[in-house]
C-alpha positions in Angstrom: 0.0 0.0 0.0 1.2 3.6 -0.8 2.0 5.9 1.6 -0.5 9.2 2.1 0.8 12.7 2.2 -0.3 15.0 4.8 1.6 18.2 4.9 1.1 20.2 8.1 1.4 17.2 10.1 2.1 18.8 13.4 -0.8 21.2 13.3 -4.7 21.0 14.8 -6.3 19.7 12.1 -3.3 17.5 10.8 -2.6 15.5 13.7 -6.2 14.4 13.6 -6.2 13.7 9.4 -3.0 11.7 10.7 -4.8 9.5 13.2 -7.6 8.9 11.3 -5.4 7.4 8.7 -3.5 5.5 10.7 -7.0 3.9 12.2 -7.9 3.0 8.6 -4.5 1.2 8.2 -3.4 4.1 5.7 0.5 4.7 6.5 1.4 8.1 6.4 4.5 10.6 5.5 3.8 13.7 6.9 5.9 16.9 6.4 7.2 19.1 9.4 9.2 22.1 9.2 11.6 21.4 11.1 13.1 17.7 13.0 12.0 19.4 16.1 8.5 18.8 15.5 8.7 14.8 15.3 8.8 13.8 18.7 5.7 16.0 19.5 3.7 15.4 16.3 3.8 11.4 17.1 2.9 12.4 20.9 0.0 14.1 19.1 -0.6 11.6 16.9 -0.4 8.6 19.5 -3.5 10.9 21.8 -5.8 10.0 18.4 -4.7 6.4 17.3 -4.6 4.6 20.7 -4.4 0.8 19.4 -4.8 1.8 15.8 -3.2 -0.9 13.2 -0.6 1.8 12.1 0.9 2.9 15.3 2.8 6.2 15.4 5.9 4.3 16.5 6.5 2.2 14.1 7.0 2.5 9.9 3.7 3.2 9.1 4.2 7.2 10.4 7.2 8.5 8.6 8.3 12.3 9.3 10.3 14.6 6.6 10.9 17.9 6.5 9.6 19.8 3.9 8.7 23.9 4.1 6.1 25.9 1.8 8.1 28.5 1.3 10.9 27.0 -0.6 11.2 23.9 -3.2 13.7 21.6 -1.1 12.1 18.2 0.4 9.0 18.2 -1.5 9.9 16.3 -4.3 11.2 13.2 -2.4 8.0 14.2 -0.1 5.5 13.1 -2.7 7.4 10.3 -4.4 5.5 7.2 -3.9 2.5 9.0 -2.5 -0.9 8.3 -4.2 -2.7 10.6 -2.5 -2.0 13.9 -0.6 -3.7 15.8 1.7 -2.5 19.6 1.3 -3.4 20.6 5.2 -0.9 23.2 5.8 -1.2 26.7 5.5 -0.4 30.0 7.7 -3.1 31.0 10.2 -2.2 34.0 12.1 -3.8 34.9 15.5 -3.5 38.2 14.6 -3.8 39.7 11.0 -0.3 40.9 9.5 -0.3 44.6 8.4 1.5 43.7 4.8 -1.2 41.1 3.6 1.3 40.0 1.4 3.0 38.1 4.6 0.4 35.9 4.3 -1.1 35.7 0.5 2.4 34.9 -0.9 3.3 31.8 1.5 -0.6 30.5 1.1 -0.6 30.9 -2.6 3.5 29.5 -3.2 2.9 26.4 -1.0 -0.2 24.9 -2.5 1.7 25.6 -6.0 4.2 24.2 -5.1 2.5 20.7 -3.3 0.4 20.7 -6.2 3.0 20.8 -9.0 5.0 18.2 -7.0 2.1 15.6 -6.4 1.8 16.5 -10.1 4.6 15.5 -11.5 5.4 12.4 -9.0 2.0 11.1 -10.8 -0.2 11.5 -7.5 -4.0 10.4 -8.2 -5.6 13.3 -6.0 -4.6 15.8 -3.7 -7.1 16.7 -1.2 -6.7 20.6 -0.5 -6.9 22.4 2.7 -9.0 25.7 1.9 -11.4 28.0 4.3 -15.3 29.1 4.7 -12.7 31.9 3.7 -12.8 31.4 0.3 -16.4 31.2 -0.2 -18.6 33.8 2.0 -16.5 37.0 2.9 -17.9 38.9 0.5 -21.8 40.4 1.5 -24.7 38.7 0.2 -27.8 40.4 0.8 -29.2 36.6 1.2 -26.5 36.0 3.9 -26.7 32.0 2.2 -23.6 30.3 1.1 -22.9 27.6 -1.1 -20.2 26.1 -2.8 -20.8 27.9 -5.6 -19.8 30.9 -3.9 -16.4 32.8 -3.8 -15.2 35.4 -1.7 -13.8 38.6 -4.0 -10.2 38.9 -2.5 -11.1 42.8 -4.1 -13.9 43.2 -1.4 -13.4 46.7 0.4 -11.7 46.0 3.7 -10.8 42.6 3.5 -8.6 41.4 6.5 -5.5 39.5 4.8 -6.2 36.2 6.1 -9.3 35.8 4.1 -7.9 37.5 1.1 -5.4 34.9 1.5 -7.1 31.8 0.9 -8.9 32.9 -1.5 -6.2 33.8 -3.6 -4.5 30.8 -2.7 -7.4 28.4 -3.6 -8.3 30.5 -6.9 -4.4 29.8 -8.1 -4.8 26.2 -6.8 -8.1 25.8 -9.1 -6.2 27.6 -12.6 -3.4 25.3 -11.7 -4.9 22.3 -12.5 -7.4 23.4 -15.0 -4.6 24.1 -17.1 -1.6 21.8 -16.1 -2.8 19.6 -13.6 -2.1 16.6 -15.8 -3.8 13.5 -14.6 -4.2 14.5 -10.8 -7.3 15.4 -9.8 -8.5 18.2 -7.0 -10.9 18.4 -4.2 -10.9 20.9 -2.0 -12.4 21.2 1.4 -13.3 24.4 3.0 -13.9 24.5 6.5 -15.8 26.7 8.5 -14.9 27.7 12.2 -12.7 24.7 13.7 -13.2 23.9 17.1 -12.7 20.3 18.9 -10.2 18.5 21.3 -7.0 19.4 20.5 -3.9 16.0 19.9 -1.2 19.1 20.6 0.4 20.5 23.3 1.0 23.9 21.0 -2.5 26.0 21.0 -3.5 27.3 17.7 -5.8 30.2 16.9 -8.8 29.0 17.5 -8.1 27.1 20.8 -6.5 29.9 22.3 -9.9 32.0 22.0 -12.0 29.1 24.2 -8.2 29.3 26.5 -9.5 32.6 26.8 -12.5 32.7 28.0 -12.3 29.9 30.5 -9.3 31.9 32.1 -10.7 35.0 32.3 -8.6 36.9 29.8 -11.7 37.6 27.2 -14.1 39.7 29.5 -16.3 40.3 26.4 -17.0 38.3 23.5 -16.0 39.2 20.0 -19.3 40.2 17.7 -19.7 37.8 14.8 -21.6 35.3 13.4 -20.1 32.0 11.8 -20.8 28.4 11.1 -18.5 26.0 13.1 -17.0 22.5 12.6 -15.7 19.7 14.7 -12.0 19.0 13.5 -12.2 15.4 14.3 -15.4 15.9 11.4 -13.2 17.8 8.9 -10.5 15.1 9.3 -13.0 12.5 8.3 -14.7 14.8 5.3 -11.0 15.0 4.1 -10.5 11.1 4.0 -14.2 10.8 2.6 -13.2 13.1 0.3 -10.0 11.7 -1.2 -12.0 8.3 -1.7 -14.9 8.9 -3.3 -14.7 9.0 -7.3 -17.4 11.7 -7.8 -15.6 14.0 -5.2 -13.1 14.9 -7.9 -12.9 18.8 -8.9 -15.6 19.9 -6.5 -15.1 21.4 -3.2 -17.3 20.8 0.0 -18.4 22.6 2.6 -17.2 21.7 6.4 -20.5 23.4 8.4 -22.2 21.3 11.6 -25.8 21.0 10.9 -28.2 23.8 12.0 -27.9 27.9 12.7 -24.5 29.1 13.0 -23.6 30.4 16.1 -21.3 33.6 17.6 -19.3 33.7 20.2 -21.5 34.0 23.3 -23.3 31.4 22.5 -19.9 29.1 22.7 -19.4 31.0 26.3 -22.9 30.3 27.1 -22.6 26.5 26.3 -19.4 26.5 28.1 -21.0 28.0 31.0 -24.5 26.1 31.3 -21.8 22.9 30.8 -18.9 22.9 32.6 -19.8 24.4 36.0 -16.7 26.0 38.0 -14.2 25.2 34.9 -16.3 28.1 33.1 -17.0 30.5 36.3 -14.7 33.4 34.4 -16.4 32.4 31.1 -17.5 36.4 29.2 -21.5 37.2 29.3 -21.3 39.9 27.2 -21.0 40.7 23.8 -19.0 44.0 22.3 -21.3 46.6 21.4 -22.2 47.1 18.0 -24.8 46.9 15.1 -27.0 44.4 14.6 -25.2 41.4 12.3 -26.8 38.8 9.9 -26.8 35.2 10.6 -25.1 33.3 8.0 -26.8 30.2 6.5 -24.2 28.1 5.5 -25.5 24.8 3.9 -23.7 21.1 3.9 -26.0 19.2 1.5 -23.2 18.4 -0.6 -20.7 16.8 1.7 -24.5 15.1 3.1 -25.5 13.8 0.4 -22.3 12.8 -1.6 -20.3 11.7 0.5 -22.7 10.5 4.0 -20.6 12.9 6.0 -22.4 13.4 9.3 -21.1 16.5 11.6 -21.5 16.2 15.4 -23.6 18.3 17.3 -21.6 21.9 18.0 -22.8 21.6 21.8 -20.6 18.6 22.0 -17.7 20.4 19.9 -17.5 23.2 22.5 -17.6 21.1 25.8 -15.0 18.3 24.3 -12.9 21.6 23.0 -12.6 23.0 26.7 -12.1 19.5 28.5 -8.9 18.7 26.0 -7.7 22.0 26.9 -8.1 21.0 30.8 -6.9 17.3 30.2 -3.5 18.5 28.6 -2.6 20.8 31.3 -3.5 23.5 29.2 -5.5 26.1 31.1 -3.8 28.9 33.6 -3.5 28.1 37.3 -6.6 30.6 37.9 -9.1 28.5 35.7 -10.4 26.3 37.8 -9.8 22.9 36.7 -11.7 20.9 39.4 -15.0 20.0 37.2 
């Protein structure tokens, strides 16, 4: 059996895709940045594939080093690889002032994983894009598809947004016109939230870090469709085996209304008692903001993906953060 690529390995979502594949029996090469990252990705990895038939220990979880920004590794990274999942990409907790900090590394990397699976003859590469891509530009309906792209033109358009869909938009034109025989799918998750396999808090863990200890007094204003990461892991692998998945992306939304902000504190405080005392009840000030429809029929329907209920996402998000030791001394950690 081949090996699958996932690059990212070390990261929120990765270490999940990782385990999941190693539960299926699926050996995996994953890239890293640096040699650094190996101990601590198969740590990660060994939290989500407890008694799996590919443990992270042996052969069937090989670690290279291979970076976005430049061509070196990725070549010998792909070789051998049928299919590739494209995970990583840079996700800033706070917004660069030159956007081009992060639109040139997003659009370069999934070039340059694409014209390496390319050219080592890979089957399909399963891309890593955003809700990003598809619904930051206004729609007087406030309903997003697929079908829908976000204008990277759009007035005031944070960089991170502007980003992906640059970098998604180059990813598409790529293999439209030189993709050769390897096919595309791309996956574009909303909001990621779930139990975390790493000891390294990403963006969105450190905002429900935040509000369990106290340092977010108010909540954020916004409105946005969330998804479990365990669940966008297994729409990925759903993805990269279905034959009618090929050049069509998919939506990664849990079923019904999206949600904001206080509504994840208020679920963290009607669930987790004294772990949530210091947990915001407010929301910043401001004018009244549509809710979002954001609709999964696709992934549904194709490919019998089932999300979790977000209720569980946000307890089971706060409880891995409190397992791994992860919250401040003045969050109590007793429930």
């Amino acid at each position: 059996m081949s090996r699958a690529l996932v690059t990212g390995g070390n990261g929120y979502l990765g270490t999940h895709l990782i385990a999941a594949l190693l539960r299926a029996g699926i050996p995996v090469r994953a890239t890293v940045r640096s040699t650094a990252s190996a101990e601590s990705l198969r740590a990660a990895v060994r939290r989500g594939s407890p008694g799996s038939p590919g443990s992270p220990d042996d052969a069937a979880l090989e670690i290279v080093v291979a970076d976005l920004t430049a061509d070196d590794g990725w070549k010998a990274a792909v070789t051998g690889c049928e299919q590739v999942y494209h995970v990583a990409s840079p996700l800033p907790y706070v917004q660069p002032k030159d956007p081009d900090e992060l639109i040139v590394p997003a659009r370069e990397g999934v070039l340059r994983v694409l014209r390496a699976a390319r050219d080592a003859g890979a089957g399909r590469v399963v891309l890593t894009s955003s809700f990003a891509a598809i619904g930051y530009t206004p729609k007087p309906t406030a309903e997003f598809t697929e079908d829908d792209w976000t204008d990277p033109d759009t007035p005031g358009l944070a960089p991170y947004p502007r980003s992906k869909a640059i970098a998604e938009r180059a990813a598409w034109d790529l293999m439209e016109h030189d993709g050769g025989d390897t096919e595309l799918v791309v996956i574009n998750p909303t909001f990621i939230l779930g139990p975390t396999l790493t000891t390294e808090l990403r963006s969105s863990m450190h905002l429900v870090k935040a509000m369990l200890d106290g340092t977010m007094t108010t909540t954020p204003r916004a409105r946005f469709g969330l998804a479990d990461v365990r669940d966008v892991a297994d729409l990925h692998v759903r993805a990269m085996a279905a034959p009618e998945a090929a050049g069509q992306r998919f939506l990664a939304v849990a079923d019904g209304p999206t949600i904001s902000y206080l509504e994840i504190a208020e679920t963290l405080r009607r669930r987790l008692g004294p772990l949530a005392a210091k947990v915001p009840t407010e929301e910043a000030p401001g004018d009244h903001l549509p809710r979002p429809v954001i609709h999964n029929d696709r992934e549904r329907n194709e490919l019998g993906w089932r999300p979790r209920p977000t209720e569980t996402t946000i307890v089971e998000t706060a409880e891995s953060l409190r397992d791994l030791g992860l919250l401040d001394d003045n969050a109590d950690s007793s429930a």
